[in-house]
DRENVOFI-160973 format. One line per 5 residues: number of its first residue (from 1); their letters; for each residue y, z, x of C-alpha. Coordinates in steps of 0.2 Angstrom, whole numbers, plus 5000, padded with zeros to 4 digits. Layout:
NUM> A> Y,Z,X ~ ...
% end
This chain:
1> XXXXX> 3497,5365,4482 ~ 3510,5375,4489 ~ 3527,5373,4499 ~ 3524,5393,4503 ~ 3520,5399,4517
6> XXXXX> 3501,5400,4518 ~ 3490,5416,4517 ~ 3478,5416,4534 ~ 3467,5429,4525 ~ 3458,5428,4510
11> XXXXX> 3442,5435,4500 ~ 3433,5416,4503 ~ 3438,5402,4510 ~ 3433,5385,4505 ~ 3432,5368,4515
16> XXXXX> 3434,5355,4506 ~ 3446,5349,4490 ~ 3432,5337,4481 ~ 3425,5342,4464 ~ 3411,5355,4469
21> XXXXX> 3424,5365,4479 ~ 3438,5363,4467 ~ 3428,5368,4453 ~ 3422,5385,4465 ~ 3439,5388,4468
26> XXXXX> 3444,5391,4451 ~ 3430,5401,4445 ~ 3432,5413,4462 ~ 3452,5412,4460 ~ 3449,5418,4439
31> XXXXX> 3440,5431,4444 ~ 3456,5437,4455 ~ 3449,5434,4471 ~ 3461,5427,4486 ~ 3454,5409,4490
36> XXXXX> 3461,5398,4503 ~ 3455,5380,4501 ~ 3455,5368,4517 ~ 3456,5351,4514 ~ 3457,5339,4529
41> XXXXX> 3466,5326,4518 ~ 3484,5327,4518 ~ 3482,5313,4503 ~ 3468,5313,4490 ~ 3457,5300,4491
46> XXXXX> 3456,5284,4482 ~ 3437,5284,4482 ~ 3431,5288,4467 ~ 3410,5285,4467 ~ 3406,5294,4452
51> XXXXX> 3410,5290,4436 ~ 3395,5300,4425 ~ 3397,5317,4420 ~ 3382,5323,4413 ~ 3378,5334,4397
56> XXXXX> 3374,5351,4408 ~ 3388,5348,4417 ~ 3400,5346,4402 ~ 3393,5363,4397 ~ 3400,5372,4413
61> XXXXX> 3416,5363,4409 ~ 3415,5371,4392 ~ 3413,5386,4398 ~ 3428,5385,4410 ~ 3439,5377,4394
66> XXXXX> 3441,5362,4401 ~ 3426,5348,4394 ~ 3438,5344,4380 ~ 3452,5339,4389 ~ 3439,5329,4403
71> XXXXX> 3431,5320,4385 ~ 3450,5314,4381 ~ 3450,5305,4398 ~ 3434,5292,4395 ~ 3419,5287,4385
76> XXXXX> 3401,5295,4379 ~ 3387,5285,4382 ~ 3373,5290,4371 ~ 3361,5282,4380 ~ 3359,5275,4399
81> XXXXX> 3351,5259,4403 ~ 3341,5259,4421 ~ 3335,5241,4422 ~ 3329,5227,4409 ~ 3330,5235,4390
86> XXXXX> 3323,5252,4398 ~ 3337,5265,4393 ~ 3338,5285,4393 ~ 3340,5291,4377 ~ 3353,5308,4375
91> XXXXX> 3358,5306,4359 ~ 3344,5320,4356 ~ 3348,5332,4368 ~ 3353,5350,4361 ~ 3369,5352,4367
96> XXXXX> 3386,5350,4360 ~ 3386,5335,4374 ~ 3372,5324,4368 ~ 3378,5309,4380 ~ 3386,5305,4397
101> XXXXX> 3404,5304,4398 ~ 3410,5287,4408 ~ 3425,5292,4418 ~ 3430,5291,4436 ~ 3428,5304,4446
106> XXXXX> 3448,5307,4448 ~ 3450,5313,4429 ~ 3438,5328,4433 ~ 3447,5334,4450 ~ 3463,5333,4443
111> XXXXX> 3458,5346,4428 ~ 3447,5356,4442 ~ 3462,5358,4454 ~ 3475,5361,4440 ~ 3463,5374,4434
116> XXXXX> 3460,5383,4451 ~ 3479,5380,4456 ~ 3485,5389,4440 ~ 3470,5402,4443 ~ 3479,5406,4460
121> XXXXX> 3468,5397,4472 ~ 3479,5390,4488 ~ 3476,5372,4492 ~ 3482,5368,4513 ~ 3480,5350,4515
126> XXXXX> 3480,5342,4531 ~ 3468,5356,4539 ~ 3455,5350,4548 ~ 3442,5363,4553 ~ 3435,5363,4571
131> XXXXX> 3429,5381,4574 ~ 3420,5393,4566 ~ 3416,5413,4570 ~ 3405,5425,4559 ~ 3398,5441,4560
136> XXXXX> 3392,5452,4548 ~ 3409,5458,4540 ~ 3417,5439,4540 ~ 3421,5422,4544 ~ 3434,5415,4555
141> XXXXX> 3440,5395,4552 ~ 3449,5388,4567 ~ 3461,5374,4557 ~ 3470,5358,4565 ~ 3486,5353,4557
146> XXXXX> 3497,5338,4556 ~ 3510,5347,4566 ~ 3500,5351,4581 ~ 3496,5371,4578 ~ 3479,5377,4576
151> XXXXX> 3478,5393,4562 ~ 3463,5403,4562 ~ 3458,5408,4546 ~ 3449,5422,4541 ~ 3438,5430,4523
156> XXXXX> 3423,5438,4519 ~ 3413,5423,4516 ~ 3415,5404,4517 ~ 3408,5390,4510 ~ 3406,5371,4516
161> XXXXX> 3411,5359,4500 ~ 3416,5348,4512 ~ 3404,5332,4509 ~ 3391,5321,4516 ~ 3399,5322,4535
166> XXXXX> 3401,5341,4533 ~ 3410,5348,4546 ~ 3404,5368,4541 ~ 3386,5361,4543 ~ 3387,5354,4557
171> XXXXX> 3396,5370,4567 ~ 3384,5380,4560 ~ 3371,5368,4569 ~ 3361,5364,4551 ~ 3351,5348,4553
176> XXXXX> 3352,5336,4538 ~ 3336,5327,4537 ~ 3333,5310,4530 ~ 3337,5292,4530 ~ 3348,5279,4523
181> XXXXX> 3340,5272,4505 ~ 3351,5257,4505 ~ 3364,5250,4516 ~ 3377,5236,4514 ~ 3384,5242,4498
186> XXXXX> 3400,5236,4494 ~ 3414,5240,4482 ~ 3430,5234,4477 ~ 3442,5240,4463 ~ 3446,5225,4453
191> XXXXX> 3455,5216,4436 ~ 3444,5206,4429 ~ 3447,5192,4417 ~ 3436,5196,4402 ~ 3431,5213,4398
196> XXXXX> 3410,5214,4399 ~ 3401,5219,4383 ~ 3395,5237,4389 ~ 3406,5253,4394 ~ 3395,5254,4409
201> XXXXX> 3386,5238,4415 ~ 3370,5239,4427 ~ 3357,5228,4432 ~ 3346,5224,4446 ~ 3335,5211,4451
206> XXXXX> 3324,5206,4468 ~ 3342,5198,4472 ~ 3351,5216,4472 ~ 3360,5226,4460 ~ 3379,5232,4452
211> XXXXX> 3388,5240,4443 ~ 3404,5240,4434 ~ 3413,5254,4425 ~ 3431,5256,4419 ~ 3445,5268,4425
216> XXXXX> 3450,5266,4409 ~ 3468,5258,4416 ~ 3462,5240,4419 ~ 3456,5243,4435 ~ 3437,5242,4435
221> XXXXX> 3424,5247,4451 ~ 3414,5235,4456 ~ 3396,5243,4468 ~ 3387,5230,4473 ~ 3373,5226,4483
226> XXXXX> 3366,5209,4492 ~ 3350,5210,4498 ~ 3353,5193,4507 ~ 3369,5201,4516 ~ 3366,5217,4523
231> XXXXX> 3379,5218,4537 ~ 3385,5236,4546 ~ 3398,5248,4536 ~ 3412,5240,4547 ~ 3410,5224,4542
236> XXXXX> 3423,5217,4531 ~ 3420,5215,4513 ~ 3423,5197,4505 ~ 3427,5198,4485 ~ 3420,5182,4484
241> XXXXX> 3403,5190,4489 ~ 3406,5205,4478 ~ 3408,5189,4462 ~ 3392,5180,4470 ~ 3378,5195,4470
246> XXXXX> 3388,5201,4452 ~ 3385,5185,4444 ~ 3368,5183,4450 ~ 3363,5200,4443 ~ 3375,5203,4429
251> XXXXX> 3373,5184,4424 ~ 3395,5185,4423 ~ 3407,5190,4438 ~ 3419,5192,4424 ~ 3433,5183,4433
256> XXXXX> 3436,5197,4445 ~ 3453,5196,4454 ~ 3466,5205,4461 ~ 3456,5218,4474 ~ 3467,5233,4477
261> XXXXX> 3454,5239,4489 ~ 3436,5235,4495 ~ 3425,5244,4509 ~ 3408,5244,4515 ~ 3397,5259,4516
266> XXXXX> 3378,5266,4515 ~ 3369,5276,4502 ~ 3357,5291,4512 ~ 3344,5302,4503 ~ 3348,5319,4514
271> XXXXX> 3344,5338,4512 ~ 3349,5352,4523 ~ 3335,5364,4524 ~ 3343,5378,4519 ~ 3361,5380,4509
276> XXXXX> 3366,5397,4517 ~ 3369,5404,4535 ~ 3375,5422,4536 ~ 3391,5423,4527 ~ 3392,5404,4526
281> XXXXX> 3385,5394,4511 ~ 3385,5375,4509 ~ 3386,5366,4492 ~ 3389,5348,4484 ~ 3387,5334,4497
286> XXXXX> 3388,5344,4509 ~ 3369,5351,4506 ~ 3362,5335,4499 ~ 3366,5318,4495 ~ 3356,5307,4485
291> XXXXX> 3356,5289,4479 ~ 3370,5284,4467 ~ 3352,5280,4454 ~ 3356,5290,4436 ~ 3373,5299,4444
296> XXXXX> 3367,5315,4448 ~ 3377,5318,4463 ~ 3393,5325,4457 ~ 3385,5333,4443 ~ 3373,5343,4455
301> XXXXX> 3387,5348,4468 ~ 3396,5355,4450 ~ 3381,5365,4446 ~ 3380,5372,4465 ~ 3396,5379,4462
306> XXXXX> 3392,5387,4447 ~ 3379,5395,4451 ~ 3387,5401,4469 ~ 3404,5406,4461 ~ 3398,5422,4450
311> XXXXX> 3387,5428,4465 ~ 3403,5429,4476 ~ 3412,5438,4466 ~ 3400,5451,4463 ~ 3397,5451,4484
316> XXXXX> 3415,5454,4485 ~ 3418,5467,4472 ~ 3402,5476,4479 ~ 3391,5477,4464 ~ 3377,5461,4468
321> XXXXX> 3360,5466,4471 ~ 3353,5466,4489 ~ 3346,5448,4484 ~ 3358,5442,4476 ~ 3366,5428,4486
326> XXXXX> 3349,5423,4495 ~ 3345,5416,4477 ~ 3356,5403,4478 ~ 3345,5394,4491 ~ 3331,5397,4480
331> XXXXX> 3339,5394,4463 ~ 3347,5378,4470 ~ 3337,5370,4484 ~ 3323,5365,4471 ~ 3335,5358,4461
336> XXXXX> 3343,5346,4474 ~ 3325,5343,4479 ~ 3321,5334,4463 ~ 3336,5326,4462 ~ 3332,5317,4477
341> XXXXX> 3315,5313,4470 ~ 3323,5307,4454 ~ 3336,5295,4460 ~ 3326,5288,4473 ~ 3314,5283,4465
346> XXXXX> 3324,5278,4451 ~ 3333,5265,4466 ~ 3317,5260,4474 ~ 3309,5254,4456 ~ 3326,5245,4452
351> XXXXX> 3325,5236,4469 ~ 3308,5234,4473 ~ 3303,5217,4479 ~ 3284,5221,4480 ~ 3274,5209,4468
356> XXXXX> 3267,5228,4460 ~ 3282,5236,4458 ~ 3289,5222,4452 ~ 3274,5221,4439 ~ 3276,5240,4435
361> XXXXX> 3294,5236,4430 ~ 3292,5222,4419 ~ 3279,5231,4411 ~ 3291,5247,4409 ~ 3306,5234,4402
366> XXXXX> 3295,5224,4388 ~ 3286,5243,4382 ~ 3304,5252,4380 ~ 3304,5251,4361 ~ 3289,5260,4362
371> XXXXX> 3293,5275,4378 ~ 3303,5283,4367 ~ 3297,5301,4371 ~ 3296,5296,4392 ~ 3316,5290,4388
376> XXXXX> 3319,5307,4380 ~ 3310,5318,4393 ~ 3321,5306,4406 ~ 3337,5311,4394 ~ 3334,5328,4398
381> XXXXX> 3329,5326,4418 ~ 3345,5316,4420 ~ 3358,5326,4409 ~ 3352,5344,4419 ~ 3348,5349,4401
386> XXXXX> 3333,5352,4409 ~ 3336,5361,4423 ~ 3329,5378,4425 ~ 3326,5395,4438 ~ 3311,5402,4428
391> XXXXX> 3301,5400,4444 ~ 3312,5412,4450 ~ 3310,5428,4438 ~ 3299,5442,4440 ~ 3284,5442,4436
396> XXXXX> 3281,5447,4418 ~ 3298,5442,4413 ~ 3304,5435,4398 ~ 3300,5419,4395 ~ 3319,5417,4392
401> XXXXX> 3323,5423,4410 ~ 3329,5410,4420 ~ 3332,5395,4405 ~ 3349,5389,4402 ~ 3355,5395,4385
406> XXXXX> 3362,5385,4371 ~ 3377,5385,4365 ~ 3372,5399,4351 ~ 3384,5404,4337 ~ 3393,5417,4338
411> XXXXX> 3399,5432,4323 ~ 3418,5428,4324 ~ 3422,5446,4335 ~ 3412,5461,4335 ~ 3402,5470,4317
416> XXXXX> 3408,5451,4312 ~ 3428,5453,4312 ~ 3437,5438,4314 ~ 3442,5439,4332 ~ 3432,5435,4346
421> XXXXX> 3423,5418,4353 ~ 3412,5410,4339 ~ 3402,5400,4351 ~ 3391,5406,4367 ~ 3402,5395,4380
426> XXXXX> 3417,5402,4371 ~ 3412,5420,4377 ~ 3409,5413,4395 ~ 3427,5407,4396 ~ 3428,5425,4403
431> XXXXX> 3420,5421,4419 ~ 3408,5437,4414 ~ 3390,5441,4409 ~ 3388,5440,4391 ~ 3377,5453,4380
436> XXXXX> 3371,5444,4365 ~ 3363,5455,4353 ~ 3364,5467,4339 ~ 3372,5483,4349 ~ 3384,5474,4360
441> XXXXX> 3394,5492,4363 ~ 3381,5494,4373 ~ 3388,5485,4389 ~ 3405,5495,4386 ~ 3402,5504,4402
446> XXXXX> 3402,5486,4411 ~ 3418,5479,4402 ~ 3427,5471,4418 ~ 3409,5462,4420 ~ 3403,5460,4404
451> XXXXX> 3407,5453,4388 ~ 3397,5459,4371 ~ 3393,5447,4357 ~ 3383,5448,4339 ~ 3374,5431,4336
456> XXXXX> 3379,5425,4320 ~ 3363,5422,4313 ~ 3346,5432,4315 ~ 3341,5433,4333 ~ 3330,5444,4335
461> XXXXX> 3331,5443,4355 ~ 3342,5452,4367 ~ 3349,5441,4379 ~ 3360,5444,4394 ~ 3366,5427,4399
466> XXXXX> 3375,5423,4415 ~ 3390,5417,4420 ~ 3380,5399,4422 ~ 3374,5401,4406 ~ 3354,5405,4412
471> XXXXX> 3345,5420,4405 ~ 3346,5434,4419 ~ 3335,5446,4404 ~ 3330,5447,4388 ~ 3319,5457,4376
476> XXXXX> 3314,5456,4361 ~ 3321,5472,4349 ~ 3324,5483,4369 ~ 3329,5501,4363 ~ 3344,5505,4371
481> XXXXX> 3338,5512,4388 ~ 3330,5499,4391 ~ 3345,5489,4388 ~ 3356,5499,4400 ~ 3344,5497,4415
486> XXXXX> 3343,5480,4413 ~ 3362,5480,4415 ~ 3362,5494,4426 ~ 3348,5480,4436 ~ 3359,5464,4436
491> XXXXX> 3376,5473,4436 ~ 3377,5488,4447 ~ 3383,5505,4442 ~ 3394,5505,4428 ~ 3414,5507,4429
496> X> 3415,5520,4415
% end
C-alpha cells in the first residue's frame, strides 16, 4: 500500500485484493507494467475459507520464488482423506510438491501482495467500483472512496478478481448461472482444548459434515454443517451448535471455546459463461465458484491468473498474436468446468442421504485399500497436476503442446557453466518463455521475452515452455528455421 498520491492511469487495472488478483498483480507489476489494484476493503478480511494449496499451484509459486517461503508457513499432507478410510494419494505425484500444503489462506496473500507491492503494483484500498466505460482502446473504472470523491480510473485493460459478488461482472451485465449446493454452513474460529489427531480433520455423515484445520497460532476454523438446522445466512451462529453437529460427525468437539468470530453463509456451484468482455477479463471467484469439496477454489483462481498474466503483457507490449487473449476463455473455462464437476460431486457423495448413495459410499470406504490407482488418478485431478490445454493446440501438434512441464533440470548456465537456473521453475522466475534445448542462442533475438536453457541430461526434444509452464511447441531435433518460426509464431518479431 501506499501514503502517495495515487496514479489514475495505469497499463491494467485490477478489482479486487484477494489471492487471484494479488497474485496477477505481481506477475503484470514484474513485467514493468503500471497496475492499479482497487480493493473495496479499507481492512483485510479476516475470512480466511481456504486453507489447501495444491501441488500445481505450489509450482506457479515456484516459479514466482515464493513456494518456499509459503511451505515455512504450514503443513504437507501427503495424502487427503474425503470420507470414511477413502483418502487421495499425492505422495506420487511428479512434482517437487507431492502433497497439499495445510495453511490458511492469510499466509499466501501476505507473500502475494509483498510480492506484487515490491514489484511496484499500487494497492488503493477503500475503492469501491460503481462504473465502468470501454471501448476498443481502454477501460474507465468510476471508484467511490471513504472521503466522499468518486476517481475515474483509466488502463488499457481491466480485470474483475473481485469475488463471488463480483462487481465488474455484474456492470458488464455477465449472468452467473447456478445454484446453492449447500446452505446453512457455519463457521467459527476457535481454541480448543485438546488438539485432534490429524493436521486437517473431515468427516461427513447423513447428519452433516466439518472440518477443522489449524492457523497454526492456536486458533483453529471450525466449517460445519447441520442438516437438522438449515436457517438463512442471517441468522445467528450458536457455538454450542457448531460443538453438537462437530461431535456428531467427528465423534469429539474437542473442547472448542473462546469464539473470536462465527458467521453463517451458503456454498453455490456458479459459472459465468464467458471470462472475457472486450478489454475486460474476469478470474478467480469472480468467474466461478464451486463447493469447498477437495479445495480447489483458491487454487483454480491462482491458476487463472497465471495463465491471464503473461498474455497481458504481451497485449501491452504489442507482440501477442490476434488470438492470444481469447485463449484464456478456452484455456480456462474447461478447467473451471470440471472443477465444478469435481467438487460437487465430491460434496453430494459426502452428504447424500439416498439409501444408494449411501450404499455406493460405504462400498467406496471398506474397498480403499484396494482403489489405489482411482486414489492416484484423484491425487492428480485434485492437485491440478493434471490439468492440461492440449485440446487447444493445432492440429498436428506436438503431443507435448499444451501439457504442463515438469520441473526438468537444468545444465547450471549455458554450454554447462556454472551460472544460470538448474531447475525449469528456476528459469521461469524470469516471468519469460523459456527455450529448452541444445542451441538455446537461438532465442537471442527474443532476449527481453525469452529465456534459453541446455537440459542437463539427454532430451532430445525442443520445448518452448510458457510462462505458466505448459508447452506452447515442441519438436523433436527442429533444425533451426524451424526453431525461429516457432518463436517468431508465439512471440512476435524479434527485438534484435
Amino acid at each position: 500500500m501506499t501514503t502517495e498520491p495515487v496514479p489514475t492511469a495505469a497499463d491494467v487495472l485490477i478489482v479486487g485484493a484477494g489471492p487471484t488478483g494479488l497474485l496477477l498483480a505481481g506477475d503484470l507489476a514484474a513485467a514493468g507494467l503500471n497496475v492499479t489494484m482497487l480493493e473495496r476493503r479499507v481492512e483485510e478480511s479476516n475470512l480466511t475459507r481456504a486453507f489447501a494449496v495444491h501441488a500445481r499451484t505450489l509450482e506457479q509459486l515456484d516459479a514466482r520464488g515464493v513456494a518456499d517461503d509459503l511451505l515455512a508457513t504450514g503443513t504437507a499432507l501427503r495424502s487427503l482423506r474425503l470420507f470414511g478410510r477413502l483418502t487421495v494419494d499425492l505422495s506420487k505425484l511428479h512434482t517437487r510438491f507431492p502433497f497439499v500444503l495445510i495453511t490458511p489462506q492469510s499466509n499466501t496473500e501476505r507473500l502475494l501482495e509483498r510480492r506484487a507491492v515490491d514489484a511496484g503494483a499500487v494497492v488503493v484500498r477503500g475503492a469501491k467500483v460503481t462504473a465502468l466505460r470501454q471501448d476498443g482502446s481502454g477501460v474507465e473504472l468510476d471508484a467511490e472512496h471513504p472521503d466522499g470523491r468518486t476517481i475515474t480510473y483509466s488502463a488499457q485493460y481491466a480485470v474483475g478478481t473481485d469475488g463471488v459478488h463480483s462487481t465488474v461482472r455484474a456492470l458488464l451485465d455477465i449472468p452467473f448461472p447456478g445454484e446453492a449446493v449447500v446452505n446453512s454452513v457455519m463457521l467459527a474460529d476457535v481454541r480448543l482444548e485438546h488438539a485432534p489427531g490429524e493436521v486437517l480433520t473431515v468427516g461427513a455423515n447423513e447428519q452433516g459434515f466439518a472440518f477443522l484445520a489449524p492457523f497454526g497460532d492456536g486458533w483453529y476454523r471450525i466449517i460445519a454443517w447441520d442438516r437438522a438446522r438449515q436457517l438463512p445466512d442471517s441468522a445467528p451462529v450458536d457455538l454450542d451448535d457448531i460443538r453438537g453437529i462437530a461431535g456428531r460427525v467427528l465423534g469429539d468437539d474437542f473442547g472448542m471455546h473462546d469464539a473470536r468470530w462465527l458467521s453463517r453463509f451458503h456454498s453455490d456451484e456458479r459459472q459465468a459463461p464467458t471470462y472475457r468482455q472486450g478489454r475486460v477479463f474476469l478470474a478467480g471467484d469472480a468467474a466461478h465458484c464451486h463447493s469447498p469439496a477437495g479445495g480447489q477454489g483458491m487454487n483454480t483462481g491462482l491458476q487463472d491468473a497465471a495463465n491471464l498474466g503473461w498474455k497481458l503483457v504481451a497485449a501491452v507490449r504489442g507482440w501477442a498474436a490476434p488470438d492470444l487473449l481469447d485463449s484464456y476463455q478456452a484455456e480456462r473455462h474447461p478447467v473451471g468446468r470440471t472443477v465444478l464437476r469435481t467438487s460437487g460431486g465430491l460434496l453430494r457423495v459426502a452428504l447424500a442421504q439416498s439409501v444408494p448413495t449411501r450404499i455406493v459410499r460405504g462400498a467406496l470406504s471398506a474397498l480403499a485399500d484396494r482403489l489405489g490407482p482411482l486414489a492416484r488418478r484423484g491425487g492428480r485431478t485434485v492437485s491440478g497436476i493434471d490439468i492440461s490445454y492440449a485440446a487447444t493446440a493445432p492440429a498436428g501438434a506436438h503431443r507435448l503442446t499444451g501439457r504442463r512441464i515438469p520441473d526438468l533440470r537444468l545444465a547450471a548456465g549455458p554450454e554447462g557453466s556454472d551460472k544460470g537456473p538448474t531447475r525449469l521453475y528456476e528459469a521461469l522466475r524470469s516471468g519469460t518463455f523459456v527455450l529448452v534445448g541444445t542451441s538455446p542462442e537461438l532465442g537471442d533475438a527474443w532476449s527481453d521475452r525469452l529465456h534459453g536453457a541446455v537440459p542437463a541430461g539427454s532430451l532430445g526434444t525442443t520445448i518452448l515452455v510458457r510462462p505458466d509452464g505448459y508447452a506452447a511447441w515442441a519438436a523433436e531435433h527442429p533444425s533451426p528455421e524451424e526453431t525461429r518460426s516457432a518463436l517468431r509464431n508465439h512471440l512476435g518479431a524479434p527485438t534484435s
